[in-house]
C-alpha positions as semicolon CSV with decimal commas, in nm:
position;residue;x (nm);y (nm);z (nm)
1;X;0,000;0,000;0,000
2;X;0,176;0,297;-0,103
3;X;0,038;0,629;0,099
4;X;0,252;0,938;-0,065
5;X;0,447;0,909;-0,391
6;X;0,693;1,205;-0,478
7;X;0,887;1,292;-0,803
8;X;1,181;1,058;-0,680
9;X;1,062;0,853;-0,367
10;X;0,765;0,607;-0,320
11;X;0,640;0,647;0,085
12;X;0,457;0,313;0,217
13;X;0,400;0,107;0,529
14;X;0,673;-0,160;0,607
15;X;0,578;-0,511;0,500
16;X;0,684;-0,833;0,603
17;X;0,895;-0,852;0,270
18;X;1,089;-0,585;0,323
19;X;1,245;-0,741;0,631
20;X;1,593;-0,833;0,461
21;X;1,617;-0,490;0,257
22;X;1,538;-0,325;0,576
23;X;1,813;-0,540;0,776
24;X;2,053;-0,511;0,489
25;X;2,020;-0,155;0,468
26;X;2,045;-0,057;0,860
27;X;2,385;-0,302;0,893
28;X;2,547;-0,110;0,662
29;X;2,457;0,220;0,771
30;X;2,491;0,125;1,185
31;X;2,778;0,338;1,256
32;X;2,673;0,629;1,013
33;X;2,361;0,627;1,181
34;X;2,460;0,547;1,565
35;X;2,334;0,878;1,696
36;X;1,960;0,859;1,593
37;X;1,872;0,457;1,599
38;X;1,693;0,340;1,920
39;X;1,828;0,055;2,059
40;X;1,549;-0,229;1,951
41;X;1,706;-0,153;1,583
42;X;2,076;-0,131;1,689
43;X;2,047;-0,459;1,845
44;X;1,888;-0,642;1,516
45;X;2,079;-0,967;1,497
46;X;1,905;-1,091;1,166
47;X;1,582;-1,084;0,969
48;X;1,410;-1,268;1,211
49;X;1,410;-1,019;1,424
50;X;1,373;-0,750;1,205
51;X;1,019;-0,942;1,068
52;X;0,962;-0,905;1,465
53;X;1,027;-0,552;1,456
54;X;0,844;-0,476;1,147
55;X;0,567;-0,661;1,338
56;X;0,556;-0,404;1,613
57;X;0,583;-0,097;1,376
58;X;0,265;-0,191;1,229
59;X;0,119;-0,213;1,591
60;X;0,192;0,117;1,617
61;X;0,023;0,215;1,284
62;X;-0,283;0,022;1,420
63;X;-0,324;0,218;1,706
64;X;-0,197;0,545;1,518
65;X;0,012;0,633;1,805
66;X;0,380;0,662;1,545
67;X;0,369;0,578;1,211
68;X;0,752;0,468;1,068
69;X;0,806;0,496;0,682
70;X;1,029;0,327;0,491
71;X;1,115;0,548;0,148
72;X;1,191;0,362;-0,134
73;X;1,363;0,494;-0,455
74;X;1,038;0,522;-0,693
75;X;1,009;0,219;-0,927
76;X;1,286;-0,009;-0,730
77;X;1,364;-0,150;-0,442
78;X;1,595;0,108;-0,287
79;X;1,561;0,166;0,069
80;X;1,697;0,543;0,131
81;X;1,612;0,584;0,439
82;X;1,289;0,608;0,706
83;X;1,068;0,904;0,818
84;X;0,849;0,924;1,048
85;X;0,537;1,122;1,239
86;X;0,489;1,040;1,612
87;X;0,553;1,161;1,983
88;X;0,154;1,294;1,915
89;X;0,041;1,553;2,197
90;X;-0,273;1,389;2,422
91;X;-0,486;1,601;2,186
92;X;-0,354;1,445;1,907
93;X;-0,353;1,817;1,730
94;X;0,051;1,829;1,717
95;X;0,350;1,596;1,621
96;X;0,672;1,536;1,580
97;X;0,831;1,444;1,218
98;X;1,175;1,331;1,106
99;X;1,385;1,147;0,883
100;X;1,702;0,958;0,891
101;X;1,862;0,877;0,479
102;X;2,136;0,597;0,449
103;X;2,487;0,772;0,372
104;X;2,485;0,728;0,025
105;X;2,176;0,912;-0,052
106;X;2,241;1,220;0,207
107;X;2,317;1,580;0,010
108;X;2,083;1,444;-0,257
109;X;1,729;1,640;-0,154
110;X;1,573;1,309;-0,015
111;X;1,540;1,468;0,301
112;X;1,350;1,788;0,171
113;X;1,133;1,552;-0,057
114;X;1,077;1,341;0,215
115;X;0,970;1,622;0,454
116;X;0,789;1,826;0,278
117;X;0,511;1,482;0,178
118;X;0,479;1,460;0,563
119;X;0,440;1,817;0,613
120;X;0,132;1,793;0,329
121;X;0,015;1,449;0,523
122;X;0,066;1,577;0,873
123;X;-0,187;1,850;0,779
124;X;-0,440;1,744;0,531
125;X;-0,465;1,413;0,620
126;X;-0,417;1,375;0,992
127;X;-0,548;1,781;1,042
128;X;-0,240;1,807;1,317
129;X;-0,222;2,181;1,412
130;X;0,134;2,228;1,431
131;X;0,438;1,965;1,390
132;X;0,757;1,971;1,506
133;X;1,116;1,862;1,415
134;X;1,451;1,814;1,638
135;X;1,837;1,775;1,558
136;X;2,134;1,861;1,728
137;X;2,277;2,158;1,710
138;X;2,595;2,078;1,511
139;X;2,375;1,891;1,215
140;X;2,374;2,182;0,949
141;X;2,228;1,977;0,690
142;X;1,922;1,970;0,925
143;X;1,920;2,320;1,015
144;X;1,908;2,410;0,665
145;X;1,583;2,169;0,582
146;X;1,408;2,292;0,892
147;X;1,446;2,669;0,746
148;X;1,396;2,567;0,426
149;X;1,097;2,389;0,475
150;X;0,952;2,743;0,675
151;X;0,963;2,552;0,986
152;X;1,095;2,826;1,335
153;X;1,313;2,738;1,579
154;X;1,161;2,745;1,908
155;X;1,307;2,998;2,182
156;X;1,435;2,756;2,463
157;X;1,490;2,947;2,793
158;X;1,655;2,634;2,905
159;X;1,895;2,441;2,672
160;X;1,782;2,062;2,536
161;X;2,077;1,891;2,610
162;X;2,130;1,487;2,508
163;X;2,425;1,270;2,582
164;X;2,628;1,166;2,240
165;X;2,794;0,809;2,176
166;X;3,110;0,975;2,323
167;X;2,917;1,114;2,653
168;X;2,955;1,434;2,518
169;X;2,677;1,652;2,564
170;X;2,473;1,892;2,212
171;X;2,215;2,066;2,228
172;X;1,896;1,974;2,049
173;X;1,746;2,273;1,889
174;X;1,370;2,190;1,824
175;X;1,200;2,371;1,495
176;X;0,789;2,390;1,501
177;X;0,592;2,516;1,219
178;X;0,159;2,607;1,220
179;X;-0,096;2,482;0,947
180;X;-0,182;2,774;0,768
């Protein structure tokens, strides 16, 4: 079931089939993407367990409390990466969205194409009143889509601060932008 195609990228729910792609395709990328995977996918051990996972991500779908997409390179297999729309407020009126893209297809406007179908989706279809988007303060690329994509950062009297791989501490700058 495919829910939002764009010029390039094809945005649909994780199937059962896609287990090995998606096991494949977060292996390689593990260290690239160390800083933003929770630990149930760090600690994948093979497709069984990704089939497990995939499992639970659709649980989630069910019960439209996150909803994890997988985006494919349109007309292929090619996994590029995930998005996603979740951490909903009680009201279920605001969200958060992000994205994470495999190394090889970073610097190639996935990202923007990818956020910019969940900014349409996050409004139209799920009427949220305002969304949200976080990344650490030394991730440029990110900075840029958030402006980019008209989205403001928010003015934090106290600093978001989150513990890096290396126990250093960054600051997470968080970027909100209203339905019009």
């Amino acid at each position: 079931m495919i829910l939002i195609e764009t010029n390039r990228l094809r945005l649909k729910k994780y199937e059962i089939k896609d287990a090995e792609i998606m096991f494949n395709s977060l292996q390689k990328n593990l260290k690239h993407l160390s800083e933003v995977l929770v630990k149930p996918v760090k600690d994948l051990k093979n497709i069984s367990d990704t089939e497990k996972l995939i499992n639970l991500i659709n649980v989630f779908w069910k019960k439209n409390e996150r909803f994890i997409i997988p985006l494919w390179l349109k007309n292929s297999d090619l996994l590029v990466g995930e998005c996603y729309i979740g951490a909903f407020n009680s009201e279920k009126t605001e969200a958060e969205i992000g994205y994470l893209l495999f190394k090889e297809f970073e610097g190639k406007g996935f990202a923007y194409e990818a956020t910019m179908a969940l900014i349409k989706t996050s409004f139209e279809k799920l009427k949220l009143k305002k969304i949200w988007l976080k990344c650490d303060s030394d991730n440029f690329r990110s900075i840029k889509l958030a402006n980019k994509c008209n989205f403001i950062l928010k003015n934090q009297k106290i600093k978001q601060l989150r513990k890096k791989a290396d126990n250093t501490e960054i600051e997470t700058l968080t970027f909100f932008l209203d339905a019009e």
